[in-house]
Every structure is written in structure tokens, then in C-alpha cells.
C-alpha positions in Angstrom: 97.9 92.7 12.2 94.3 91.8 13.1 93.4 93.1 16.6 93.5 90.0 19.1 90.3 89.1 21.2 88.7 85.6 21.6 85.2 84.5 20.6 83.8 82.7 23.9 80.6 80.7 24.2 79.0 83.8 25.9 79.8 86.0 23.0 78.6 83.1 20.6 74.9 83.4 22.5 74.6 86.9 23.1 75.7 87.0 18.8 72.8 84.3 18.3 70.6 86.5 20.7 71.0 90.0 18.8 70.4 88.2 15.5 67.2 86.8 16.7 66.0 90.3 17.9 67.4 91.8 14.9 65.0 89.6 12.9 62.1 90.4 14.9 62.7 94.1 14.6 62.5 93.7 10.6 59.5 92.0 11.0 57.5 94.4 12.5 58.9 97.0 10.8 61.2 98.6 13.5 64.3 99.3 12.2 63.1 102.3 10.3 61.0 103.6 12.8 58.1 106.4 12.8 59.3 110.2 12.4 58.4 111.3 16.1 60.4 107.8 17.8 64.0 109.0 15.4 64.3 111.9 16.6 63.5 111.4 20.6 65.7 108.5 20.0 68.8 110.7 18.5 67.9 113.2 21.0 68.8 110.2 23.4 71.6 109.6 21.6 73.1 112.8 21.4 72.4 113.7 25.2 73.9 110.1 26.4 77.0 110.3 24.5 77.5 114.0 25.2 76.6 113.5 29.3 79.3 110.1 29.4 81.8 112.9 28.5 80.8 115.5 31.2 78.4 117.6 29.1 75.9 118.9 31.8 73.0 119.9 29.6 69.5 117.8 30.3 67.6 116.0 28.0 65.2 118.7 27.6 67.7 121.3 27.2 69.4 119.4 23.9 65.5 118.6 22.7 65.1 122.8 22.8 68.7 123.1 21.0 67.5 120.3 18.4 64.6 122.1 17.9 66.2 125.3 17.3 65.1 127.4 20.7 67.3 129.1 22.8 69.0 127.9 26.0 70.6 129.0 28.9 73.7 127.0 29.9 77.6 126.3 29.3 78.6 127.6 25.4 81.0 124.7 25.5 78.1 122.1 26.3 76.1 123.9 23.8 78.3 123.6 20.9 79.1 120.3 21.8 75.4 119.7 21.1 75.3 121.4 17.8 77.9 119.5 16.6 76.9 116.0 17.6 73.6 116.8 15.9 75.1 117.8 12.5 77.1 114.4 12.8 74.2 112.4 14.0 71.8 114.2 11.3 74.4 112.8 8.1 75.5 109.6 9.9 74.1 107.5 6.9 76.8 109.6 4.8 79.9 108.8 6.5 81.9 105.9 5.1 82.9 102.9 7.8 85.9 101.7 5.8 87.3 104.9 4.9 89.7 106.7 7.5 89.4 110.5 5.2 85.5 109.8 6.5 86.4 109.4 9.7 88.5 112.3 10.3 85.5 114.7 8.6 83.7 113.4 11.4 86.3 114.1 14.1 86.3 117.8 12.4 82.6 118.4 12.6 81.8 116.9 16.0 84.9 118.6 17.5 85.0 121.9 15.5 85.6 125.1 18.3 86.2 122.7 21.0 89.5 121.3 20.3 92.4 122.8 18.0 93.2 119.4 16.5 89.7 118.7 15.0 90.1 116.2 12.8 94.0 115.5 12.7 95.6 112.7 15.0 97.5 113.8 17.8 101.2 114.7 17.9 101.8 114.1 21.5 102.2 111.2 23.8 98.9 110.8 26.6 98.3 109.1 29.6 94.5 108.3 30.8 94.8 109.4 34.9 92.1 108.5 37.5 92.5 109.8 40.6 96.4 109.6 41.7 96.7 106.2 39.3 98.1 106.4 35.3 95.4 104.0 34.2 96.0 103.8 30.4 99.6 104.9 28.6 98.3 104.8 25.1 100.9 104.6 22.2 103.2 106.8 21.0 101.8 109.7 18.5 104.2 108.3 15.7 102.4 105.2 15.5 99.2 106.4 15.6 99.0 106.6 11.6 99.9 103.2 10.7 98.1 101.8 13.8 94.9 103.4 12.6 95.5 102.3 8.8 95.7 99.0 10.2 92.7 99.5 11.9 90.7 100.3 8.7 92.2 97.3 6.8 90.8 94.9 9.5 87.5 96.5 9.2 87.3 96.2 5.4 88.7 93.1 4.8 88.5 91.0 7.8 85.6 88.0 7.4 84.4 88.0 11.4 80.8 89.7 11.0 80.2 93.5 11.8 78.5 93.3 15.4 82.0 91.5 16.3 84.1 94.2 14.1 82.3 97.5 15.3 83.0 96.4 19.3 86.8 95.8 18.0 87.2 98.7 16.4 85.8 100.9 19.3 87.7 99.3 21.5 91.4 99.7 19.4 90.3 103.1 19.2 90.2 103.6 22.7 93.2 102.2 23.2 95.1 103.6 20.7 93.7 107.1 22.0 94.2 108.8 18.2 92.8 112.2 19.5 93.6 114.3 22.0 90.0 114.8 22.7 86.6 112.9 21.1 88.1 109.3 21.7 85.0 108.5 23.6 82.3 110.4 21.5 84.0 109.1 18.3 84.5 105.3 19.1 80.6 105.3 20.0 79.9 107.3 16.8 81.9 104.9 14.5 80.2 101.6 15.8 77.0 102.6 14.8 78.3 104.2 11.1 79.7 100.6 10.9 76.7 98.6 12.1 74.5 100.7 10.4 76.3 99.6 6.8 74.4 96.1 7.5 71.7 97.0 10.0 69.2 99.9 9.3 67.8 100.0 12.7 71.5 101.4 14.4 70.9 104.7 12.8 68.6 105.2 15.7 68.6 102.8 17.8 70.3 104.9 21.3 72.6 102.1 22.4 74.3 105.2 24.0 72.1 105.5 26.8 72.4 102.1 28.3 76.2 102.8 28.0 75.7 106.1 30.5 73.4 104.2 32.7 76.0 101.9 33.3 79.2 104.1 32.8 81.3 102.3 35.5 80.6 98.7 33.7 81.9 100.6 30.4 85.1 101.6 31.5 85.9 98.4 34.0 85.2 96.6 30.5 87.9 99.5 29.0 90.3 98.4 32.1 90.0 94.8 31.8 90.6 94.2 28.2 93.7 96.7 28.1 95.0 94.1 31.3 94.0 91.1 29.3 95.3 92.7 26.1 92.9 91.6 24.1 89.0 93.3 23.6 87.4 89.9 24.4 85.5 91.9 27.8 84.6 94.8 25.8 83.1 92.8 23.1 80.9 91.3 25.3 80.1 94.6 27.4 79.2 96.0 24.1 76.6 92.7 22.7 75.6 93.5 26.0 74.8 96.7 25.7 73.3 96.2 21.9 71.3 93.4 23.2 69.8 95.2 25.9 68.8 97.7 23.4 67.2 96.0 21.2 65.2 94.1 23.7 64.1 97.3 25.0 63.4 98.8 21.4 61.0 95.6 20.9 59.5 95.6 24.5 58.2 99.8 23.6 57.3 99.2 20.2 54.4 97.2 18.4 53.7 98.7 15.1 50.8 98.8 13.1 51.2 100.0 9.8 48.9 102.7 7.5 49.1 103.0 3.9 51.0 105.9 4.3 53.4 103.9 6.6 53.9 101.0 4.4 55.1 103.3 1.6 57.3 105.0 3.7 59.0 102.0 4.7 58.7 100.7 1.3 60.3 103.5 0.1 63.6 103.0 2.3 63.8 99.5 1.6 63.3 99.1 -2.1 66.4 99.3 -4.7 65.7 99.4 -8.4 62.5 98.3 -10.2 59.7 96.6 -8.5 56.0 94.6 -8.8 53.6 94.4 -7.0 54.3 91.4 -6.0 57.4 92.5 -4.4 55.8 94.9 -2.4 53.4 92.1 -0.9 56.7 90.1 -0.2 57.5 92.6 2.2 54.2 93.3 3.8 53.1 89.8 3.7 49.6 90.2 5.8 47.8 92.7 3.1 45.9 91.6 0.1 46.6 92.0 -3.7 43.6 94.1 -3.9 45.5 96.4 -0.9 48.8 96.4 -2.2 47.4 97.6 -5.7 45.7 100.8 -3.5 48.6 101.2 -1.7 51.4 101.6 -5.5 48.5 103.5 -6.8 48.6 105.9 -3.7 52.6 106.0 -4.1 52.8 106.6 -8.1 49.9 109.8 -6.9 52.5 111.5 -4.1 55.4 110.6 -6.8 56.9 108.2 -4.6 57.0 105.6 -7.6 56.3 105.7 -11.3 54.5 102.8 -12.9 55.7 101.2 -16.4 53.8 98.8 -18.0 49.8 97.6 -17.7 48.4 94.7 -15.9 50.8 91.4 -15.8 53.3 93.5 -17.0 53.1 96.5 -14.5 56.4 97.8 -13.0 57.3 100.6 -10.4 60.2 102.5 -10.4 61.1 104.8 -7.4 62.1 108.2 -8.7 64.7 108.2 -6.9 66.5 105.3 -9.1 
């Protein structure tokens, strides 16, 4: 069955909105962005999801774990950082449509903190805040077919992936399939799945805006599980995204090097190319530039060029 929620006229213009801003990170060249501004910005990623769960390490504390140093603090909160990083550091690898991905995930970002890494839980919960049973999520014998359903509605239905990645972090919630990661996982998997179509979510830290606004997260949580439908948490969430994007844009005007251009060109390209190609994507240069620029990325062995003159092609090596 396909998960029910509504598409309102306030979802329809924050959709229209992220697509504009989308658009404008590709054209200045943001959603791959420079070395130093990925890894702050999955050093953000990592903290905010960790600290939404209770992890009380600071930012700086996770940057020194990252960058291999020692640090004084909780072993729990620790590991929980060094797990997060493996699965942030292959989130590119992980498959959105497949459920064995999935639970490799769960196992990694929840090895030595929870017995059940990366199996679904066997036993019936109940989400408690304060003296009130806020959330009885469904039985542990359903939890396998629910989730199969889950990843059929994800592959095959046609509503885009912005819509589909808010859904499916939202079922998961609901269904509660672990008995611990639910939160860190749902997160995780809506940026595996927007990442498929969008680049820029393998490091764009939509996770922080989450933390700074924690109570809005879960009152969206609340208010769909009432409603029973994720209509509120979808737009939460295009709230969230759009908000991140903005800021991503409003931090960031890029000017691109040679050696930038090939980098980027090098993410982008599939297959065999011309020159021509590459001055499709970096419309402002000259042909005089971008014949520099292929001759600089055929001398690092970036490319390899077959052909002379009109008939010149480049081939990344990697193809």
C-alpha cells in the first residue's frame, strides 16, 4: 500500500522553491563543493544528528575524532562518532531501493552500541515522554512486510524523491523497525535517497537545522502520527531542506580555478567527452581556456585524449 499524506499548496511552493535553489546551486557549482567546506559540513552532520539523539560530544570534539586525535569524553558518545563517520564517509555506496543496504547501514552505524545491529526488532515498543505513551508503534511481526512495502513505494512509486525521502523517514519513524537508531537512520536514509538525484545532499547538513529546531521536528512526528498521514512532516522536512539550501547559497559564491573546474568536471562527466562538452558546463570560459584546462587534465591523468583536432575526444580513466 502506498503510505498516505496529501500534497497541499504549501508543499507544492516550498517543492517549486527547493527546485529553484537546487538550480542555482548547480550553477555556481555548489553541489560538489570545495574539499575543506565537505568535511566541516559532515562534521556538522555527524555532530547534529549524533547531539538530536543525546550524544554530548561538541563540535570540536567530533572534528578532533574525525581527524584522528584523541579525546576525552563518554566511550559510548565516542563510538557513536566513529561509526557515523564510517557511514557518512561511504554514503554514496549505500543503495536507496535496496532494504540488504539498509540494514549494512543499521550494522555499521550501530555496531557495539546495540545488540540488534542491523536486524529488525523482535519486540513490541512504546515511545514515552514524560508520564504520557506518546507513540505505540506496530507489532515486531509486521515490521518485515511493512518495511518491504516501504522499499516498493520508494522504487516504484512516480511522486518525485524530495516528496519520497520525507515519506520514507517519516514511515520509518513510525513503524519504529529498530530498537535503537530510528532517529539517526531515518535522517541517514533521506539523504542516501536524495542524494541518488541530487549531488549536493551528500553534504549538504540538513541535520543541523533539524537540532536547532528539535521541538518543531518531533511536534511534526506527533501531528502526522494524529493525522495519520505524513502530510506535516513532509512539509517540516521541505522546510528544513529549503532552509538549507538557502543558507548553503547565502555562505557560498564560488569562483572556479583550473584546478577546480576539472575537479568538478571530473565528478560530473560519464563516458567520452569534447571539448565542447566541457564548455557546456562552464559556459563563461573560452575555447582557447577550455583547451588549457583538457590539456592540464590529460597531464595529472584525469583524462586521456583520442583523436586530433576536429576529431579530439577525452576519456576519463576512470570509464
Amino acid at each position: 500500500m502506498k503510505p498516505p499524506y496529501d500534497i497541499t499548496p504549501e508543499i507544492l511552493q516550498l517543492l517549486t522553491e527547493v527546485s529553484e535553489k537546487i538550480g542555482a546551486i548547480h550553477a555556481r557549482y555548489l553541489d560538489r563543493p570545495a574539499p575543506q567546506l565537505r568535511k566541516q559540513n559532515r562534521i556538522r552532520t555527524i555532530h547534529s544528528s549524533l547531539q538530536i539523539e543525546g550524544n554530548t560530544l561538541n563540535e570540536a570534539q567530533v572534528t578532533a575524532i574525525v581527524e584522528n586525535k584523541r579525546v576525552s569524553g563518554p566511550p559510548k558518545d565516542i563510538l557513536e562518532v566513529l561509526n557515523a563517520m564510517r557511514v557518512y564517509n561511504r554514503i554514496g555506496k549505500y543503495r536507496p531501493f535496496s532494504e540488504k543496504s539498509f540494514l549494512a547501514a543499521h550494522r555499521s552505524l550501530m555496531a557495539g552500541l546495540s545488540r540488534n545491529a542491523g536486524t529488525y526488532r523482535k519486540k513490541s515498543v512504546g515511545i514515552v515522554k514524560g508520564s504520557h505513551i506518546q507513540h505505540i508503534a506496530p507489532p515486531a511481526k509486521n515490521i518485515p512486510f511493512l518495511m518491504k512495502d516501504l522499499f516498493r513505494y520508494l522504487e516504484t512509486d512516480p511522486d518525485i524523491p524530495l516528496i519520497k525521502s520525507c515519506v520514507f523517514h517519516y514511515e520509518l519513524e513510525f513503524i519504529h523497525s529498530f530498537m535503537d537508531g530510528n532517529g539517526r537512520m531515518g535522517r541517514l536514509w533521506q539523504a542516501v535517497i536524495l542524494l541518488q538525484s541530487y549531488p549536493v545532499f551528500e553534504f549538504l547538513p540538513f541535520e543541523t537545522l533539524i537540532r536547532h529546531d528539535q521541538d518543531g521536528y518531533y511536534k511534526a512526528l506527533s501531528q502526522s502520527d494524529r493525522e495519520g498521514r505524513s502530510t506535516a512532516f513532509i512539509r517540516f522536512m521541505l522546510q528544513i531542506i529549503n532552509a538549507s539550501l538557502a543558507e548553503l547559497l547565502a555562505g557560498n559564491n564560488r569562483t572556479l580555478n583550473d584546478t577546480d573546474r576539472l575537479a568538478y568536471f571530473a565528478s560530473q562527466v560519464k563516458g567520452p567527452f569534447t571539448r565542447k562538452d566541457y564548455m557546456h558546463l562552464f559556459k563563461e570560459i573560452s575555447p582557447a581556456t577550455a583547451s588549457r584546462d583538457l590539456k592540464k587534465g590529460v597531464e595529472q591523468g584525469l583524462f586521456r585524449k583520442s583523436g586530433d583536432k576536429k576529431t579530439t575526444v577525452y576519456i576519463t580513466n576512470s570509464y
